[in-house]
C-alpha positions in Angstrom: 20.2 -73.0 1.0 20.3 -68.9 2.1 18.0 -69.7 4.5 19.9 -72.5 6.2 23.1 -70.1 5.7 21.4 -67.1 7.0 20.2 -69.1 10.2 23.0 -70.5 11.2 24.7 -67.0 10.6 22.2 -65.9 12.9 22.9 -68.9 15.8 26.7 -67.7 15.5 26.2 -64.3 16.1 23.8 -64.9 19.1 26.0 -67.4 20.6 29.7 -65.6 20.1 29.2 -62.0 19.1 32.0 -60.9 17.3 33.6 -57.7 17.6 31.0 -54.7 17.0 31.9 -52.6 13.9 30.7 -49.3 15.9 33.4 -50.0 18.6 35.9 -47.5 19.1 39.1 -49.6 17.9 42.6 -48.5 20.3 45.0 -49.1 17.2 48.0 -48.5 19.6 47.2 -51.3 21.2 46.4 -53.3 18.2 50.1 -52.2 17.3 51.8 -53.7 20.3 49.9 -57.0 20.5 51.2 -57.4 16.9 54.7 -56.6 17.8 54.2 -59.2 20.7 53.3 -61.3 18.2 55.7 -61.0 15.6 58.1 -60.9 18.6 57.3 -65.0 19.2 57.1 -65.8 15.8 60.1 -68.2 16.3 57.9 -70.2 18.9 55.1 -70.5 16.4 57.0 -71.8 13.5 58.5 -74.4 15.6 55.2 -75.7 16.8 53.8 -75.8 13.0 57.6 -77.4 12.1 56.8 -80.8 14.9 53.1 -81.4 13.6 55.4 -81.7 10.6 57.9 -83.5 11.6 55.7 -85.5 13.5 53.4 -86.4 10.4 56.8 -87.2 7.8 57.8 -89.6 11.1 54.3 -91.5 10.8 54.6 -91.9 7.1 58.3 -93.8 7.3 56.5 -96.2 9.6 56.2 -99.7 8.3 53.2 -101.3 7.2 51.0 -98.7 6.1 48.3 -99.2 3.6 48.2 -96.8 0.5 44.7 -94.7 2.0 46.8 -94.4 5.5 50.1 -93.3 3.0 47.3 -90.7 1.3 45.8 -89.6 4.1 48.9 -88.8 6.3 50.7 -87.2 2.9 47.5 -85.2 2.2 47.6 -84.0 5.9 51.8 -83.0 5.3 50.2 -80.7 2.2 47.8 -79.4 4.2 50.4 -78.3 6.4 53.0 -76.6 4.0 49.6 -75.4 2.7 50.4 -71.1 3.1 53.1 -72.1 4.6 56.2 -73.5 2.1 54.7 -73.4 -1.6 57.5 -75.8 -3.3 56.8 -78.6 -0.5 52.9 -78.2 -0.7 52.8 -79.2 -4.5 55.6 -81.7 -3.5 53.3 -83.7 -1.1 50.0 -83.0 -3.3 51.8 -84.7 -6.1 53.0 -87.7 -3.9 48.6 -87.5 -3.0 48.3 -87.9 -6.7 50.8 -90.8 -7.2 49.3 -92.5 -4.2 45.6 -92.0 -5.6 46.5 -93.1 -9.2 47.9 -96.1 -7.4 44.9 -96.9 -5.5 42.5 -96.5 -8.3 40.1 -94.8 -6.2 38.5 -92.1 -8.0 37.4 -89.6 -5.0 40.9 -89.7 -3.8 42.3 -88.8 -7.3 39.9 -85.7 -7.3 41.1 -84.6 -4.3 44.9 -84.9 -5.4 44.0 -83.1 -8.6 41.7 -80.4 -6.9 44.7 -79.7 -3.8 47.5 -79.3 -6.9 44.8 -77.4 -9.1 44.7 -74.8 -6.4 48.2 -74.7 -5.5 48.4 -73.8 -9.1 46.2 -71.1 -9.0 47.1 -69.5 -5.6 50.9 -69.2 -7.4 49.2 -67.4 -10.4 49.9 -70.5 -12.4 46.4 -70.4 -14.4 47.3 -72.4 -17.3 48.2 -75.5 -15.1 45.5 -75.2 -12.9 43.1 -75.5 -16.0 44.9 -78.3 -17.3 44.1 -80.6 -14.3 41.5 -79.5 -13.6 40.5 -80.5 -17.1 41.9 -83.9 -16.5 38.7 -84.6 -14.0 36.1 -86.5 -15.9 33.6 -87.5 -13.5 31.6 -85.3 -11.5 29.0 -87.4 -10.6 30.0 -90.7 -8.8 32.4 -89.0 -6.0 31.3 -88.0 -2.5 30.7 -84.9 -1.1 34.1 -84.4 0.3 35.8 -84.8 -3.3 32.8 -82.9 -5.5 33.9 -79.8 -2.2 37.7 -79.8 -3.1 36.8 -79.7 -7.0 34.4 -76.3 -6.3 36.8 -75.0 -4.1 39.3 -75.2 -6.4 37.2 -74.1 -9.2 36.6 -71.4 -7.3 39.8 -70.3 -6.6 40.8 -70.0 -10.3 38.3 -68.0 -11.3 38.4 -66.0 -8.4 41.9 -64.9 -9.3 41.3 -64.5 -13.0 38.8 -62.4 -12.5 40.8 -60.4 -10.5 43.8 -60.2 -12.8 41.1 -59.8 -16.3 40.4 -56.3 -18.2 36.9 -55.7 -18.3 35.2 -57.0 -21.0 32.9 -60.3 -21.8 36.0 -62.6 -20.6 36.1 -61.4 -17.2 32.4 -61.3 -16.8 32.6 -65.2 -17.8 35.2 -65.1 -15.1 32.7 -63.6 -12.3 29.6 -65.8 -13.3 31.7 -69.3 -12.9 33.0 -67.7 -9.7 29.7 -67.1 -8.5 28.4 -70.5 -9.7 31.1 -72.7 -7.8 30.7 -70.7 -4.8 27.1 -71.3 -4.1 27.8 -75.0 -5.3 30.5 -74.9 -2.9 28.1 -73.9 -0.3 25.8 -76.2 -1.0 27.5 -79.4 -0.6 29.9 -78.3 2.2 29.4 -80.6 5.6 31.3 -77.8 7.6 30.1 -74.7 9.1 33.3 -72.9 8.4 32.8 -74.0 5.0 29.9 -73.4 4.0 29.7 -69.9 5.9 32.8 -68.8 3.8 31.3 -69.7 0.4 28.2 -68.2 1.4 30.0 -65.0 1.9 31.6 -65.0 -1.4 28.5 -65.7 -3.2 26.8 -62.5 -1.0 29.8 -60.3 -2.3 29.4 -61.5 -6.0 25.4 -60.2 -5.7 27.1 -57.2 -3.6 24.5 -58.0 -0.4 27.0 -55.8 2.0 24.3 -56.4 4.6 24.1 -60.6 4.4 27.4 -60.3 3.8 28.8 -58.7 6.7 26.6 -61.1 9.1 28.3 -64.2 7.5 31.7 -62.6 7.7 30.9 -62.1 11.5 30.1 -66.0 11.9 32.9 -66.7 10.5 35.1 -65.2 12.8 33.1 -66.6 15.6 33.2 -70.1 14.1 37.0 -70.4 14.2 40.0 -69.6 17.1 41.2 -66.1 16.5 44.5 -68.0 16.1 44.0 -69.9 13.1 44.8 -69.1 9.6 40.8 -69.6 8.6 40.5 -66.7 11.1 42.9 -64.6 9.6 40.8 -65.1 6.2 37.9 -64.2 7.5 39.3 -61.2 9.7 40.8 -60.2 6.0 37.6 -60.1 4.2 35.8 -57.7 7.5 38.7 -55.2 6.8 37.5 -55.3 2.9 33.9 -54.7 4.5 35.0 -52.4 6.8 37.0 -50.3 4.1 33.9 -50.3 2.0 31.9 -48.9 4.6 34.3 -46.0 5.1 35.3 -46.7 8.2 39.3 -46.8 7.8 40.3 -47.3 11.5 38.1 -49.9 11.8 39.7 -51.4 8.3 43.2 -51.1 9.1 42.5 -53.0 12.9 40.5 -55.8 11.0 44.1 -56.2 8.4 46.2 -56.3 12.6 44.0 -59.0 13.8 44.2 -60.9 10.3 48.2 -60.3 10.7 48.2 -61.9 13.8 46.6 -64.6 13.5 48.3 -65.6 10.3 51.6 -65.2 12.7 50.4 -67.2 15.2 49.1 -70.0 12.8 52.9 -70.1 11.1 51.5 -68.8 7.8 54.1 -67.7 5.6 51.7 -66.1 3.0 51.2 -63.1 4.0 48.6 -61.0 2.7 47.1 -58.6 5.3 50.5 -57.8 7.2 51.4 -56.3 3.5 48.2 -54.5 3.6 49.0 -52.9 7.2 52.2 -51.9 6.0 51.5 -50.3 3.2 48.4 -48.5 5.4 51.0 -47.8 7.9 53.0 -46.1 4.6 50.0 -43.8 3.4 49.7 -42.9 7.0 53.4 -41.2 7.4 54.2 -44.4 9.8 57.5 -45.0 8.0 59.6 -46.9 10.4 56.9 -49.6 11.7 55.6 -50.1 7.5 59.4 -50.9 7.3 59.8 -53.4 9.8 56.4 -54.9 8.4 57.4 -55.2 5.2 60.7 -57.0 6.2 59.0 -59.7 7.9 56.5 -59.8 4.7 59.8 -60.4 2.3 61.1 -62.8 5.0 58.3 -64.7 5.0 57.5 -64.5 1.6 61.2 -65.8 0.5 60.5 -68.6 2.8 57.2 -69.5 1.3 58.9 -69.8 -2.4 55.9 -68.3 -4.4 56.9 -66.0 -7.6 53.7 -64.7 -7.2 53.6 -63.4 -4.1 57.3 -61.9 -4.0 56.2 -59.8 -6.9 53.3 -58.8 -5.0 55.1 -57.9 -2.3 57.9 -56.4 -3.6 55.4 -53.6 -5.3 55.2 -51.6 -2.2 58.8 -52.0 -1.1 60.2 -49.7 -3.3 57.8 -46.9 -2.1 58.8 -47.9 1.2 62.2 -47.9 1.3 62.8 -44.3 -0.7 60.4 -42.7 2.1 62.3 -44.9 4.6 65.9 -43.6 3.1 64.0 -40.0 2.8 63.6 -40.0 6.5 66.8 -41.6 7.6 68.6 -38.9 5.9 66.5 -35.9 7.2 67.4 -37.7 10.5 70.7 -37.7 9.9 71.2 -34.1 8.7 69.4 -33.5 12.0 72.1 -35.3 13.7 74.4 -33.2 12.5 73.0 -30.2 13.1 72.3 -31.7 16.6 75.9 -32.0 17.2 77.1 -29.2 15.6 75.0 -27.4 18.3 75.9 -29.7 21.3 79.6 -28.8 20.5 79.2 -24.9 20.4 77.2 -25.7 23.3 80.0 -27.4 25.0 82.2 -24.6 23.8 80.2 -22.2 25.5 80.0 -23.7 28.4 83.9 -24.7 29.1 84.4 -20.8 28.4 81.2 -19.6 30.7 82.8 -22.5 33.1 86.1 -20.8 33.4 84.3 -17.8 33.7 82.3 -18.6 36.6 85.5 -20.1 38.3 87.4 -17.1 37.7 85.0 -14.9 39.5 83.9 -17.7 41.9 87.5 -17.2 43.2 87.1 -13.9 43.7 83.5 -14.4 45.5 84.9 -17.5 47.9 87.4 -14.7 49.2 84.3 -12.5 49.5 82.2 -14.8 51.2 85.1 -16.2 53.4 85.1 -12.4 54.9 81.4 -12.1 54.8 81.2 -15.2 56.9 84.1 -14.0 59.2 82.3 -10.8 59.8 78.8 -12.7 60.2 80.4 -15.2 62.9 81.3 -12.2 64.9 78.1 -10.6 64.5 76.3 -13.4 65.6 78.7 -14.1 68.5 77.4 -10.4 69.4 73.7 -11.2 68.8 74.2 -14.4 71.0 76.0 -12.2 73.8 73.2 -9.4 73.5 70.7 -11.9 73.8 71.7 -13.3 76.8 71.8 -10.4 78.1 68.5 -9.3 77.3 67.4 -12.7 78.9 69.3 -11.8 81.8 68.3 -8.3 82.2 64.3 -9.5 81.3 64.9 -12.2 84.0 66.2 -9.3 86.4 63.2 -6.9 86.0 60.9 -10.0 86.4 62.4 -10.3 89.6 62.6 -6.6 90.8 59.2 -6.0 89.9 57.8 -9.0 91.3 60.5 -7.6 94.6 58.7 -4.3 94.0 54.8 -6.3 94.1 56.3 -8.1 96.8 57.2 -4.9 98.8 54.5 -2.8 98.0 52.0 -5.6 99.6 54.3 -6.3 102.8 54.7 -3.0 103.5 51.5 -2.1 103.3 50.7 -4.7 105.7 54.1 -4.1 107.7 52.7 -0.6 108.8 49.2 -1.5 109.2 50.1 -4.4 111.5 51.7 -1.6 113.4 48.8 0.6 113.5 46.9 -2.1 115.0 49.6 -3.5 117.0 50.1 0.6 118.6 46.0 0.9 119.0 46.0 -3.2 120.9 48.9 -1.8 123.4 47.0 1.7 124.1 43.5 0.0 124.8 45.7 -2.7 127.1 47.6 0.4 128.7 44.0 2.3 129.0 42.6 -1.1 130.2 45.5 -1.7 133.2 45.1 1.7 133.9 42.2 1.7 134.9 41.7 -1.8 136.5 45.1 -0.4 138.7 43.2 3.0 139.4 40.2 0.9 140.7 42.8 -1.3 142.5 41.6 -4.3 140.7 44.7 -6.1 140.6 43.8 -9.3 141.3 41.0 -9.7 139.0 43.2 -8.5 136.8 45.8 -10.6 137.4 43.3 -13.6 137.1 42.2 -12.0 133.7 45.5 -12.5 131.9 46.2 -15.8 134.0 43.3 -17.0 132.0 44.4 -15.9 128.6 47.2 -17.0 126.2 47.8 -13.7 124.3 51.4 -15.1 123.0 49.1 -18.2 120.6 46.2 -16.3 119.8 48.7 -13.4 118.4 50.5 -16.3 116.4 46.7 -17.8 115.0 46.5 -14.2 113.8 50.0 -13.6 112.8 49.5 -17.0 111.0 46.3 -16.3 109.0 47.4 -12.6 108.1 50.9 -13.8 106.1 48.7 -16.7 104.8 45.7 -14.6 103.2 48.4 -11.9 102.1 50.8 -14.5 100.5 48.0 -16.1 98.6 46.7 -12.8 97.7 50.0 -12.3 96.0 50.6 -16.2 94.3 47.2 -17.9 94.4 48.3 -20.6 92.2 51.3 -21.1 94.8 50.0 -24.1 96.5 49.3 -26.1 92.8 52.6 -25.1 91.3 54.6 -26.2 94.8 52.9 -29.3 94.7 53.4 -29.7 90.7 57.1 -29.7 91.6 56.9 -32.9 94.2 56.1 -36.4 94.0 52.3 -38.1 94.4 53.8 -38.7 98.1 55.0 -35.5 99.1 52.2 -33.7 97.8 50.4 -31.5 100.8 47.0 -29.5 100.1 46.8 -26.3 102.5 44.1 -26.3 105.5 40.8 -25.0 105.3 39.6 -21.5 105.3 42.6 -20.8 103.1 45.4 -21.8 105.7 49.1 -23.0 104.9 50.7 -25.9 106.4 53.6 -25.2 107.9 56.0 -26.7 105.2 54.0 -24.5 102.5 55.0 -21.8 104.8 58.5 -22.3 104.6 58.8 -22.7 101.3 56.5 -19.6 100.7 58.8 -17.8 102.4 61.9 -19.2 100.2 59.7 -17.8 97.6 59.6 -13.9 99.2 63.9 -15.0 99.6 64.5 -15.7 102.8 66.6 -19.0 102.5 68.5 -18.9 106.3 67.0 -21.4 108.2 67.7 -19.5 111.4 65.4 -16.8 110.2 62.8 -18.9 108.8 62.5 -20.8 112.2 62.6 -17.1 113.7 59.7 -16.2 111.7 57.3 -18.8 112.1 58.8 -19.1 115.7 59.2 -22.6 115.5 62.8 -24.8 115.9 65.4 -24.8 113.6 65.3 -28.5 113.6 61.8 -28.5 112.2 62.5 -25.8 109.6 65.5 -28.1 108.3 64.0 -31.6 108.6 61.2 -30.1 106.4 63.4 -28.8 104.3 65.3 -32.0 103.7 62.0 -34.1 102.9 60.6 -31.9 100.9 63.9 -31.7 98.9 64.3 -35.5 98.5 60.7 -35.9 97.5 60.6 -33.6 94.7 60.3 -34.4 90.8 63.5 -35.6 89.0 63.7 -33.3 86.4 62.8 -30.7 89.0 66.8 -29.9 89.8 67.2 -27.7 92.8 63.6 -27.6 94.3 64.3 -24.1 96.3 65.5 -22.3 93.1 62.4 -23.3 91.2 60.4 -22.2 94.2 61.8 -18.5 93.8 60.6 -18.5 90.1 56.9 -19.4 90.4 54.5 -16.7 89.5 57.4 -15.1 87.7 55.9 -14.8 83.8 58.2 -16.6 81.5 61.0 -17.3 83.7 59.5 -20.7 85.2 58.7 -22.1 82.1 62.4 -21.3 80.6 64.0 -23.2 83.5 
């Protein structure tokens, strides 16, 4: 029978591993899911309350044979079962009446077993022997029946052992519980069943090691929402604790709490357990709100047993609870006490501060009067300084301007004086040699008045560039795509580039531009006029941007 219990521990494990015992457990977290939990209680109580209702509907139904009767009454004490005590034995004796009536003697073990270990989970020993005394025949029931009778068995000597002083008694004790467990696990047709009995009777020999792996099959075996989870979770705490791993303990005893929650159990075991971990821990306030849902629960359930049980650590509880609340409230007082000198303080600092905050608006109401004016001045100084940059810009660009053209102005002269002397050397001598005619047919032949212009024309050109190379690129940076006009080869201006280049050196009269570049005024104009119309609109006044290029600064300001 180990064997077969040990294998198909081993088939559980390898098919469903349970939570690992060297995990690192987030008990925080634990914590909240519980709260969660304990949060929808409401919702799981009224899910247990209409398979309840549900089953007492079935059995007012008409026409139902006494085994239907006992088998839908034993299902209604299966589900008060850890849930309401008083109604549990209620039902199991209504089993009992219905058995009896049937003369069947399987059923009649059953009733007697289920009431036998109602007895015994309320601590009521002396009844539980009684009928279980009452059960004669061992030997012509099923399986099913001979399980509830070893179960039960089980049970009662589980808890007197528990509750025994050493001695030979409680030893007798501990033998029959081991001897009804491994008969338990014997005849048991469930897994569950026979993995659970299994376990108790590896805990009785004290083999931790078997143990442990049937405990983990267990939880496997079952959802982690059912109350048979919530037993076996609470026996993997006990294994845990015995192992010395108390982290590990106390989140077995959570996931034992919450699934006894979720299943509607109102016998609480493990929540108590938490809470009174919480307790040793310094957690005061959670162990308290723990331990109220343990009493509510418990109150519900109607079990003498289990209120005394529970009401053990409550006292504890509630003086550290009181302890704290009144540290907390002697805080509080301090903590007001403080606030209101604070608040004191700061009214009289407050009037303070808008005393001299009066005097410092009249203050700043001059400082900001004399800093208006002062920057009023810096503005005005500025501008200035713009304008007077603006003006040296243009009287030293006047001065580059000057320097060039008269340097060329007199050296134009020179050569214009030594042309006239070699002509007035040259007529001289033709008239000496009386060679007027040829010479008249010389200068019939020549045009000195255009070839004087070509050079007039390529001499302001190459100066003027010399001066603004980038002239003809910023000019046509200032027009449209249309207007645009590159100058001729050789380094040549057109003629419009020449007007506006000489709007740059400012001359502005047309008269004298014409004059210059001895061409008509009308021609100076209508050039003048296109070129104004075709220029860039944010451009503004072409002419006046024309003065400004090559001036550093100034262009890029307009």
């Amino acid at each position: 029978m180990k064997i077969l219990l040990l294998a198909a521990a081993l088939f559980s494990a390898l098919s469903a591993a349970p939570a690992s015992p060297g995990e690192k457990t987030d008990l925080q977290e634990l914590f909240r899911s519980l709260d969660r939990v304990i949060a929808r209680s409401g919702e799981y109580t009224a899910r247990r309350e209409s398979r309840i209702d549900s089953l007492k509907r079935a059995l007012t139904r008409d026409g139902l044979s006494l085994r239907e009767r006992f088998d839908l009454t034993e299902r209604l004490a299966e589900n008060y079962n850890s849930y309401q005590s008083d109604f549990a034995l209620l039902y199991l004796r209504r089993t009992l009446a219905l058995a009896e009536e049937t003369g069947d003697n399987d059923l009649i073990m059953r009733a007697r077993s289920g009431i036998a270990l109602c007895y015994s989970l309320g601590g009521r020993f002396y009844e539980a022997e009684e009928i279980l005394s009452g059960i004669r025949d061992t030997v012509h029931v099923s399986r099913r029946a001979l399980q509830s009778y070893y179960v039960a068995r089980h049970r009662m000597n589980r808890e007197l052992y528990a509750l025994t002083e050493p001695g030979e008694r409680r030893d007798l004790f501990r033998r029959r519980e081991h001897y009804y467990a491994v008969s338990a696990a014997e005849i048991s047709e469930d897994t569950f069943t026979s993995l659970y009995y299994g376990y108790m009777d590896a805990i009785v020999r004290k083999d931790w090691s078997e143990a442990s792996t049937l405990c983990d099959s267990l939880l496997v075996s079952v959802p982690s929402d059912s109350h048979s989870y919530a037993k076996a979770a609470n026996h993997k705490a006990q294994l845990e604790g015995k192992a010395g791993r108390p982290d590990e303990e106390l989140a077995w005893f959570i996931r034992s709490a919450m699934a006894d929650i979720q299943s509607a159990v109102r016998d609480h075991g493990s929540l108590c357990t938490v809470s009174e971990e919480l307790f040793n821990r310094g957690d005061v306030d959670r162990a308290m709100d723990y331990i109220r849902v343990a009493i509510r629960d418990t109150r519900f359930f109607n079990s003498p047993s289990r209120s005394w049980r529970d009401m053990a650590i409550l006292p504890q509880i509630e003086a550290a609870y009181s302890e704290r609340n009144a540290r907390l409230h002697t805080m509080y007082i301090v903590l007001i006490v403080v606030i209101l000198l604070f608040f004191v303080s700061a009214v009289a600092a407050g009037l303070y501060v808008l005393s001299r905050n009066r005097k410092l608006c009249a203050v700043q109401q001059t400082l900001r009067e004399s800093n208006d004016k002062l920057n009023g001045l810096a503005r005005s100084l500025r501008e200035t300084n713009d304008r007077l940059s603006a003006q040296n810009l243009r009287i030293a660009d006047a001065n580059r301007i000057k320097e060039v053209y008269i340097g060329g102005f007199l050296q134009t002269i020179s050569e214009y004086i030594n042309k006239l002397s070699g002509t007035y050397q040259y007529v001289n001598k033709m008239l000496r040699d009386d060679r007027i005619a040829e010479l008249r047919r010389e200068y019939a032949r020549s045009n000195v008045r255009n070839d004087e212009l070509k050079e007039f024309y390529a001499l302001f050109d190459k100066t003027f560039l010399g001066l603004f190379p980038s002239f003809i690129d910023e000019m046509n940076g200032l027009l449209a795509d249309e207007a645009r006009t590159e100058g001729r080869h050789d380094g040549e201006l057109t003629t419009v580039l020449r007007i506006y280049a000489l709007i740059r050196l400012g001359i502005t009269d047309t008269v004298t531009i014409a004059a210059l570049l001895h061409c008509s005024i009308r021609t100076v104009y209508n050039y003048r006029s296109f070129t104004q119309r075709h220029s860039r609109p944010d451009v503004g006044d072409l002419e006046q941007r024309v003065q400004l290029i090559g001036l550093n600064g100034i262009a890029a300001r307009s």
